[in-house]
BALOBA-1460 file (C-alpha; in Angstrom, 3 decimals):
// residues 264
<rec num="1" residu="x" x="0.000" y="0.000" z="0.000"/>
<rec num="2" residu="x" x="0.904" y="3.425" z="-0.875"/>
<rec num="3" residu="x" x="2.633" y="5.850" z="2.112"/>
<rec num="4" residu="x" x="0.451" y="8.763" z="2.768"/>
<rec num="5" residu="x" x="3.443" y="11.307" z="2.022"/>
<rec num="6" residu="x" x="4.432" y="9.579" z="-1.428"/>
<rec num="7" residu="x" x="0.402" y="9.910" z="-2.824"/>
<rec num="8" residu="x" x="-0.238" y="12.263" z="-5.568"/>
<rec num="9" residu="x" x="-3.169" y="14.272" z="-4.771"/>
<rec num="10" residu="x" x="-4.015" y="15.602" z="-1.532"/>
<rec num="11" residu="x" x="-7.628" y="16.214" z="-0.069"/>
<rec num="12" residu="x" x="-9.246" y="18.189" z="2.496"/>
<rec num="13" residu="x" x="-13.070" y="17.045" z="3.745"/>
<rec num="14" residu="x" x="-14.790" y="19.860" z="5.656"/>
<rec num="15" residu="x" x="-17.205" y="18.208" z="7.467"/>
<rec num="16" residu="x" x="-17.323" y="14.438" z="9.633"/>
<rec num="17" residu="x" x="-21.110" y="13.730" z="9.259"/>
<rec num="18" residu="x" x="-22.394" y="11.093" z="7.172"/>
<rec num="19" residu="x" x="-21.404" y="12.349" z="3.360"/>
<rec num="20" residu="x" x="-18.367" y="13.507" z="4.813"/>
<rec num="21" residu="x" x="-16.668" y="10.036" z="7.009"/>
<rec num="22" residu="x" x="-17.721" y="7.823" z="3.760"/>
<rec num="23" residu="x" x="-16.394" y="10.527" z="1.088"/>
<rec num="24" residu="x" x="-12.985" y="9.792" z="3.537"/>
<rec num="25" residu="x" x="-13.197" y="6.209" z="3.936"/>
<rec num="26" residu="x" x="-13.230" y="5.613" z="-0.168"/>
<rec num="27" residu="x" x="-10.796" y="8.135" z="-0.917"/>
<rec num="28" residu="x" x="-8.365" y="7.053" z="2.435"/>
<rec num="29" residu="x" x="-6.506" y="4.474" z="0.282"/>
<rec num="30" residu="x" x="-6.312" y="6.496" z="-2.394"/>
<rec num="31" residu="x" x="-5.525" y="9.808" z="-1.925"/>
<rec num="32" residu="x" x="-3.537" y="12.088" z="1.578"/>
<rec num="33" residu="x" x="-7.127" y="12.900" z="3.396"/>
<rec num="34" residu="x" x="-7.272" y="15.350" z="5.947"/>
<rec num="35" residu="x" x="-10.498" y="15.418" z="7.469"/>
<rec num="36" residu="x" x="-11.556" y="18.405" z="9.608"/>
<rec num="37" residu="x" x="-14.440" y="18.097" z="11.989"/>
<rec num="38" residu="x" x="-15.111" y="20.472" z="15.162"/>
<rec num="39" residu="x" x="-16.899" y="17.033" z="17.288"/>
<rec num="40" residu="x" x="-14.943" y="15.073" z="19.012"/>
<rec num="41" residu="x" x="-16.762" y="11.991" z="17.705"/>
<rec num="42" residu="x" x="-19.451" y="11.167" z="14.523"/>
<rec num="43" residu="x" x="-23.006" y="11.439" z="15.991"/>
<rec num="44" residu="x" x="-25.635" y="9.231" z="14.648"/>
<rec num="45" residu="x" x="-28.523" y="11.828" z="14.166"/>
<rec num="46" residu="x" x="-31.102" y="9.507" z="13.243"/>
<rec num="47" residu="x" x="-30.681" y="7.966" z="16.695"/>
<rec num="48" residu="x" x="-31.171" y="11.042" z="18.269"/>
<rec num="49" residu="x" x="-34.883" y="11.497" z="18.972"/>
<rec num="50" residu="x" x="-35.198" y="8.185" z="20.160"/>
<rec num="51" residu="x" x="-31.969" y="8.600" z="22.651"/>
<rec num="52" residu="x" x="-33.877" y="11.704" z="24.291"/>
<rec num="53" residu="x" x="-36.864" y="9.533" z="25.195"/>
<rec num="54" residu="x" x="-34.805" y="6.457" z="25.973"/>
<rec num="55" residu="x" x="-31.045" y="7.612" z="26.879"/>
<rec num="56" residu="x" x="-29.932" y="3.609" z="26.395"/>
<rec num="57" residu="x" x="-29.620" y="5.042" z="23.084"/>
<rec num="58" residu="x" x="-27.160" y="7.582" z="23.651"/>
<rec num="59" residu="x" x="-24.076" y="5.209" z="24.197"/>
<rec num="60" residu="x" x="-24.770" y="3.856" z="20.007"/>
<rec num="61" residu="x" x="-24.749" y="7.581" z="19.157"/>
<rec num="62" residu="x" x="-21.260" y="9.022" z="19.323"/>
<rec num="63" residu="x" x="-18.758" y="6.802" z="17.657"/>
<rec num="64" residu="x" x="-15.098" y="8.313" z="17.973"/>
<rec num="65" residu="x" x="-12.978" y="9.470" z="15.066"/>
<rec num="66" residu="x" x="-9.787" y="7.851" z="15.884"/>
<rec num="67" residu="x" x="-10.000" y="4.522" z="13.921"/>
<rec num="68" residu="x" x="-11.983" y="6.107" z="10.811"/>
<rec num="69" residu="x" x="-9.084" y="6.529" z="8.280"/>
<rec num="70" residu="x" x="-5.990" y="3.677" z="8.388"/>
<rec num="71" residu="x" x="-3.699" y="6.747" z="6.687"/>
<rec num="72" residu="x" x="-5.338" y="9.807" z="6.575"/>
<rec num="73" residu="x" x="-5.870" y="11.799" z="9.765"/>
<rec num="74" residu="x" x="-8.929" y="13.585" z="11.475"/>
<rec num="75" residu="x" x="-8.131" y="17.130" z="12.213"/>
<rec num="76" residu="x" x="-10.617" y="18.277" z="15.352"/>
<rec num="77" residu="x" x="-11.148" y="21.999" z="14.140"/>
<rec num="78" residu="x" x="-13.540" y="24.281" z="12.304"/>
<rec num="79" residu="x" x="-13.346" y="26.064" z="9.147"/>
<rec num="80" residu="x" x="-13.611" y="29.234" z="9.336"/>
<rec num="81" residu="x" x="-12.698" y="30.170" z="5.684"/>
<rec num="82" residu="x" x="-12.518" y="27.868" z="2.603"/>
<rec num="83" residu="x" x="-12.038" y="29.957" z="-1.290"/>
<rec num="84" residu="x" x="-11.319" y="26.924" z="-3.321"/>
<rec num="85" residu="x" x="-7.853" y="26.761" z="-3.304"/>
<rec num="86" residu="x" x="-6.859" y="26.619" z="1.183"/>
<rec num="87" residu="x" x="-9.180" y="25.986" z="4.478"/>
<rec num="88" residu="x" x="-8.173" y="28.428" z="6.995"/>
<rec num="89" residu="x" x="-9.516" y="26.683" z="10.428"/>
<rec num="90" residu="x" x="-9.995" y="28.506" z="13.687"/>
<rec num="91" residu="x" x="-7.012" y="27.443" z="15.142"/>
<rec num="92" residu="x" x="-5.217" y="29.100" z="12.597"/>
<rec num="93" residu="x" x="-3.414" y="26.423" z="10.606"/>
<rec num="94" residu="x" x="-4.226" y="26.767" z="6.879"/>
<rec num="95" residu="x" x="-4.450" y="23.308" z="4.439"/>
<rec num="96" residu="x" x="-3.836" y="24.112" z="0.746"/>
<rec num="97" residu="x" x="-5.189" y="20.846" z="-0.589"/>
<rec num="98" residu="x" x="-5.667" y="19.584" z="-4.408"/>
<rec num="99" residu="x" x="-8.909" y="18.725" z="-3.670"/>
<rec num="100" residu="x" x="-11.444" y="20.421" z="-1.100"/>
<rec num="101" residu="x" x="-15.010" y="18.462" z="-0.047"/>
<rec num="102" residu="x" x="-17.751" y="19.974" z="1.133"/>
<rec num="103" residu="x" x="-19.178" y="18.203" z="3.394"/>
<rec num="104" residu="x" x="-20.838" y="20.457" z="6.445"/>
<rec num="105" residu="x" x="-24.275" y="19.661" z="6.003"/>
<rec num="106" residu="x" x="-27.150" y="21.834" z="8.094"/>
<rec num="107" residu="x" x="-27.805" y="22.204" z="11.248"/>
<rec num="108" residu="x" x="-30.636" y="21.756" z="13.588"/>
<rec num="109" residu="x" x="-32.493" y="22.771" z="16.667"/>
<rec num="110" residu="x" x="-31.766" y="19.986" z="19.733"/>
<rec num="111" residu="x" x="-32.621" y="17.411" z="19.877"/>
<rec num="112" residu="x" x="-32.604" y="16.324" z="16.127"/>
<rec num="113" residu="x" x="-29.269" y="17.378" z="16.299"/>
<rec num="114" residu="x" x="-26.659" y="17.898" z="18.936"/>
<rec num="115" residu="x" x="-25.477" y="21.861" z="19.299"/>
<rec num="116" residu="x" x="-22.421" y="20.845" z="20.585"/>
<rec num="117" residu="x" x="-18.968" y="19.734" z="20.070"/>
<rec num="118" residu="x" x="-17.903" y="17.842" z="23.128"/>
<rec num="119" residu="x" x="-19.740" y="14.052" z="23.182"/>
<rec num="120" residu="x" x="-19.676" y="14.272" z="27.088"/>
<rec num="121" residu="x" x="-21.362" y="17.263" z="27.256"/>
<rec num="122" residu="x" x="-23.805" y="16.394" z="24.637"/>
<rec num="123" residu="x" x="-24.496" y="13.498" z="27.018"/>
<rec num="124" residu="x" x="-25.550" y="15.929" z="29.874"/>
<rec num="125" residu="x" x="-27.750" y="17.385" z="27.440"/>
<rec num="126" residu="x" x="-29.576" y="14.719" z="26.597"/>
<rec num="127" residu="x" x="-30.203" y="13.002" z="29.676"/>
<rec num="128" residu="x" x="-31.175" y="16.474" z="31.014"/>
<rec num="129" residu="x" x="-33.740" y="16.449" z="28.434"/>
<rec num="130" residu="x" x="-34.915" y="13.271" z="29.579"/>
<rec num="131" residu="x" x="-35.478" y="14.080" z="33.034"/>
<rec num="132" residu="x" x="-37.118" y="17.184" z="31.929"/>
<rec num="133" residu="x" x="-39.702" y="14.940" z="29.612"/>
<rec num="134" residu="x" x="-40.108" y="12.650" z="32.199"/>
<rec num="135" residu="x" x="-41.516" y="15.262" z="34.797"/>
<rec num="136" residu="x" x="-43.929" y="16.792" z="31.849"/>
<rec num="137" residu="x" x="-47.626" y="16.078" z="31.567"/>
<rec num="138" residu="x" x="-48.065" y="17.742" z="28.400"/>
<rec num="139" residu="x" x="-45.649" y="18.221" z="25.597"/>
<rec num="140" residu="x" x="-45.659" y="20.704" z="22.851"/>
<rec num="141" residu="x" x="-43.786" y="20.030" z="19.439"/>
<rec num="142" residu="x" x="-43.555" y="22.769" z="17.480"/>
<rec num="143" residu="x" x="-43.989" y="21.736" z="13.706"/>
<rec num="144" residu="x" x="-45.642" y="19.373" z="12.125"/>
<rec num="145" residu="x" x="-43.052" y="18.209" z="9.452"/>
<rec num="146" residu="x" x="-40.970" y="14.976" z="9.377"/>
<rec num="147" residu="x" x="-39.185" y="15.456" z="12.905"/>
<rec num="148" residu="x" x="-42.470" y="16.534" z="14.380"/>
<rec num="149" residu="x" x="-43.726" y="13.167" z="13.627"/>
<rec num="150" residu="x" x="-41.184" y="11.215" z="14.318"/>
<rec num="151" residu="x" x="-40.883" y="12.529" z="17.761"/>
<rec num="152" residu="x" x="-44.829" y="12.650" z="18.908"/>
<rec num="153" residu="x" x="-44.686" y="8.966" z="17.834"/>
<rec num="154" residu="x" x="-41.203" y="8.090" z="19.858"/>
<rec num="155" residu="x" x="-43.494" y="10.240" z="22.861"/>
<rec num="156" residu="x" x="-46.278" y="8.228" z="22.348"/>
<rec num="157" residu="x" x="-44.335" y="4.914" z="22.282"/>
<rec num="158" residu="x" x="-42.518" y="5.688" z="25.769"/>
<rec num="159" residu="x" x="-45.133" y="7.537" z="27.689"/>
<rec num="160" residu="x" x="-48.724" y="6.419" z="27.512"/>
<rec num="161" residu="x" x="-49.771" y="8.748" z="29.932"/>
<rec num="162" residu="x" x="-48.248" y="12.253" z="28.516"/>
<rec num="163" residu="x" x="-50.440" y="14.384" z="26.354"/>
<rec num="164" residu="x" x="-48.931" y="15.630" z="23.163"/>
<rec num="165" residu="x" x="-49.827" y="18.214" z="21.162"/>
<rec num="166" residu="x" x="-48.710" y="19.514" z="17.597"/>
<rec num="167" residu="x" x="-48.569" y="22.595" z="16.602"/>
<rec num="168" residu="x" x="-47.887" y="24.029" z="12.600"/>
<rec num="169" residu="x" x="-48.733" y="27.174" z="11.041"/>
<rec num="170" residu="x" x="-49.425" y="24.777" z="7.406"/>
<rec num="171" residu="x" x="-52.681" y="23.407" z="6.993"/>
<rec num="172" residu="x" x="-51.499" y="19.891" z="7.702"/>
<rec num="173" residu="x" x="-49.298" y="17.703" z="8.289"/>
<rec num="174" residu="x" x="-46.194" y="17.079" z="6.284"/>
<rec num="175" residu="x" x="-46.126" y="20.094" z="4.012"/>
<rec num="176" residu="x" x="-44.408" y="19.145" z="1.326"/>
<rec num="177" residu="x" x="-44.981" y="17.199" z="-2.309"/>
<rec num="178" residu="x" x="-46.033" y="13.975" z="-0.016"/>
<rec num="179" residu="x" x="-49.028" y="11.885" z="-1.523"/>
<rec num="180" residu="x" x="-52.294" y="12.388" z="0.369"/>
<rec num="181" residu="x" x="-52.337" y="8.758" z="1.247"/>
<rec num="182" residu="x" x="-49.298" y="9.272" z="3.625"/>
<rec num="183" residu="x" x="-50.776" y="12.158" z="5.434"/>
<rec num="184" residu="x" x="-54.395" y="9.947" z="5.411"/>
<rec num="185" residu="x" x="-52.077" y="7.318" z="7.489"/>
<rec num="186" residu="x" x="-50.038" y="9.240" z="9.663"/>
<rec num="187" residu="x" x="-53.199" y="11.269" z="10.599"/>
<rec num="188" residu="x" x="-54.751" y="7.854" z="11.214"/>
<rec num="189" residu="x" x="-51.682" y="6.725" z="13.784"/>
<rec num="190" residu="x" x="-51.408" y="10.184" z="15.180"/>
<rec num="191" residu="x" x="-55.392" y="9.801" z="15.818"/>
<rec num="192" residu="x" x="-54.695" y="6.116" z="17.513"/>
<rec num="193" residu="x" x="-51.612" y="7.833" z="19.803"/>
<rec num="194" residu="x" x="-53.976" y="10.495" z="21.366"/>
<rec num="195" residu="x" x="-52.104" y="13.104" z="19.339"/>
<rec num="196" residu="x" x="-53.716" y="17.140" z="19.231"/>
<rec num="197" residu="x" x="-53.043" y="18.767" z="16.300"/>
<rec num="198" residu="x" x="-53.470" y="22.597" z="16.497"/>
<rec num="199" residu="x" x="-52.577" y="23.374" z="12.480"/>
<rec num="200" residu="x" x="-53.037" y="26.151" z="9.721"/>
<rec num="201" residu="x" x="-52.231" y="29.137" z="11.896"/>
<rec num="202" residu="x" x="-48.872" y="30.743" z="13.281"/>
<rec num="203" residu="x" x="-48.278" y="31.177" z="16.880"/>
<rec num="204" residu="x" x="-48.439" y="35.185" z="17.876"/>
<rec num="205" residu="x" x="-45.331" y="34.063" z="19.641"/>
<rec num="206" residu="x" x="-43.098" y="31.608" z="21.168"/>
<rec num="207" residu="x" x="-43.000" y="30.466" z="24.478"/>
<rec num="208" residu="x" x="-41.148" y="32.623" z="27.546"/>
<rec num="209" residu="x" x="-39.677" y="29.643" z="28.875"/>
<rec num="210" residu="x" x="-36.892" y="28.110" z="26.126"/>
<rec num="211" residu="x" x="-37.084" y="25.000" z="24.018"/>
<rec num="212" residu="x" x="-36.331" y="21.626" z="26.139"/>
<rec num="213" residu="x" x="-36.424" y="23.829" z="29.414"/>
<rec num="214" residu="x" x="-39.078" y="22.454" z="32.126"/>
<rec num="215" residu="x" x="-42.219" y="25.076" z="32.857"/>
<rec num="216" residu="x" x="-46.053" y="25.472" z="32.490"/>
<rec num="217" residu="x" x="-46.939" y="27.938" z="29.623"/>
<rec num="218" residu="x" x="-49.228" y="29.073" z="27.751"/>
<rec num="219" residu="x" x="-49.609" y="30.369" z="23.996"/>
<rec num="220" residu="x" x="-52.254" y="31.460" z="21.316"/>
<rec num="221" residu="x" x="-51.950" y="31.262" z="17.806"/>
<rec num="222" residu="x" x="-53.446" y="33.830" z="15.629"/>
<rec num="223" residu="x" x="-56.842" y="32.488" z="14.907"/>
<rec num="224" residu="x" x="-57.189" y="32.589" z="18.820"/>
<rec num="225" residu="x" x="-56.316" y="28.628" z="19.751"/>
<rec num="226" residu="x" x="-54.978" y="28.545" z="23.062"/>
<rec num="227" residu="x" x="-51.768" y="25.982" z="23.475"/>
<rec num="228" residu="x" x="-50.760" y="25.283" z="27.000"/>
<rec num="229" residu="x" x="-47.504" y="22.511" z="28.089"/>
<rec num="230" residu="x" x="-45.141" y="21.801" z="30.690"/>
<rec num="231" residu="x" x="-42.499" y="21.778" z="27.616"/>
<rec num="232" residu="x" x="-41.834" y="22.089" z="24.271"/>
<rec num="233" residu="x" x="-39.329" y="21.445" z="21.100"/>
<rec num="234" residu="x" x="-38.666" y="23.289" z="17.993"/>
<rec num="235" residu="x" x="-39.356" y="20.886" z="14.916"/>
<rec num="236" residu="x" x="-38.445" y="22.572" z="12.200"/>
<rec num="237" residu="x" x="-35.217" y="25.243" z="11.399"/>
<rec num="238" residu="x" x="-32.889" y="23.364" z="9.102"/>
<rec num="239" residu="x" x="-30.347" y="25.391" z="8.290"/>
<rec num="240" residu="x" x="-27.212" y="24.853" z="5.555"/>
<rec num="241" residu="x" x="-23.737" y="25.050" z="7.405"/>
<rec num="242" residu="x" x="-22.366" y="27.254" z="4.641"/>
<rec num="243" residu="x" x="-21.403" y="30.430" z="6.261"/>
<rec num="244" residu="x" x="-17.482" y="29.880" z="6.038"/>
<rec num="245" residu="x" x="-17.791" y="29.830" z="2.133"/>
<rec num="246" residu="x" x="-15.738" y="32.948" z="0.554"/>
<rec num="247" residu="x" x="-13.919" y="33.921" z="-2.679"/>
<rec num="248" residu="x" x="-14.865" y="31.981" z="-5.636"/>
<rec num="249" residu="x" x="-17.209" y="29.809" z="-3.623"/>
<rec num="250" residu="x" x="-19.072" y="32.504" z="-2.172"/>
<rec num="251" residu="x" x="-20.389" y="33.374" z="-5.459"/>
<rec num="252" residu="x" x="-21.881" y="29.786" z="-5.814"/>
<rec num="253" residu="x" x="-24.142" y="30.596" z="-1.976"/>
<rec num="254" residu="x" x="-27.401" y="31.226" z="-2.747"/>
<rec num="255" residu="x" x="-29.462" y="33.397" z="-0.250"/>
<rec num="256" residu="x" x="-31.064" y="30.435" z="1.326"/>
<rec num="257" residu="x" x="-27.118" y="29.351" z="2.366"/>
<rec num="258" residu="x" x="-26.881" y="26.131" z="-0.462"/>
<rec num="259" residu="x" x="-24.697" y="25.915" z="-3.112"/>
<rec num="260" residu="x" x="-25.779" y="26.118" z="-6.770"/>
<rec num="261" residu="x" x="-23.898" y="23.657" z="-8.341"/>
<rec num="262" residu="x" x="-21.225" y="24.235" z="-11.244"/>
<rec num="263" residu="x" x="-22.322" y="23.722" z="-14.616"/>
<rec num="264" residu="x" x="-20.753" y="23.824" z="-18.116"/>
């Protein structure tokens, strides 16, 4: 096998999430990878709603960097700047690679998706969420989209006895190009779980207390519902991780933080 040092082409991978640890894997025997990742280990997002209402899960989540790549190396930083042609990271080291990836993803409110970059504080969070759940009576999720779902059913499934309501500003559930039949189902299951829905009109504003933080409130949406919990989540606010993008690339951002792609 080929020495690191003595390959041809070099290559950076901003980003250690899914796209980014398999782009690095293939390319590992191949090519000198760098990969640069601010977490201290890969988290498993799609484990991650299910970990808040059953923290046995949490343990499966984070899997550590430090047997990913047999000759390339993880580099536990953020970039701060990347133009095409070098990655400037925060600590200050710059990489001037043949190749960049981009591989940073979106981000997400918590739970869907950890906020932070240490797994053992991540941890805390979690299981502090837990606690917080398990004291609740009622639960408020706001948005009715994909992650909405998916966590009023993991609710459901761990706590027969908490009330859960859903709240969207869309008409119903799932907005989106999804055939009718899906929404037919899930409305049916949602129905069968004791699930409120509170849909087609915004909230005149969000709660006092914060997201995932234990306290009674009360809230009214602008056709004059009144919402009341002991705790609630944001379900919705994906947002691309693009903001480090600059010369060249910058021009490819769109307003909406994506990247158009190149085209000849």
């Amino acid at each position: 096998m080929n020495d690191p040092a003595s390959l041809q082409s070099s290559i950076a991978i901003i980003g250690g999430g899914y796209a980014g640890i398999n782009v690095a894997k293939a390319l590992d025997e191949h090519a000198a990878v760098t990969l640069v990742e601010p977490k201290d280990a890969f988290v498993h997002n799609i484990a991650t709603l299910r970990a808040v209402v059953r923290p046995e899960f949490l343990l499966r989540m984070f899997l550590p960097y430090d047997h990913l790549l047999a000759r390339g190396r993880v580099v536990r930083d953020r970039a701060v700047r990347v133009d095409g042609r070098s990655v400037e990271l925060a600590s200050g080291t710059r990489l001037t690679p043949d190749i960049i990836v981009l591989a940073t993803g979106s981000s997400y409110p918590f739970p869907a998706k950890s906020d932070t970059d240490s797994t053992r504080d991540a941890l805390k969070q979690y299981r502090s969420a837990h606690e917080h759940l398990e004291r609740a009576r009622r639960v408020m999720l706001l948005g009715a989209g994909a992650v909405g779902l998916e966590f009023a059913g993991e609710f459901a499934a761990a706590w027969l006895d908490k009330e859960i309501v859903l709240v969207d500003q869309a008409e119903q559930i799932l907005p989106g190009p999804y055939d009718q039949r899906l929404r037919d189902e899930l409305n049916r299951q949602l129905r069968d779980l004791g699930v409120e829905q509170v849909m087609g009109s915004p909230l005149t504003g969000l709660p006092e207390i914060a997201a995932g933080q234990p306290g009674r409130f009360s809230v009214s949406t602008a056709a004059g519902t009144a919402v009341d919990a002991d705790i609630w989540f944001r379900c919705y606010g994906i947002a691309p991780q693009t903001g480090y993008l600059a010369g060249d690339l910058l021009a490819a951002r769109t307003p909406g933080g994506t990247c158009r792609s190149r085209r000849n």
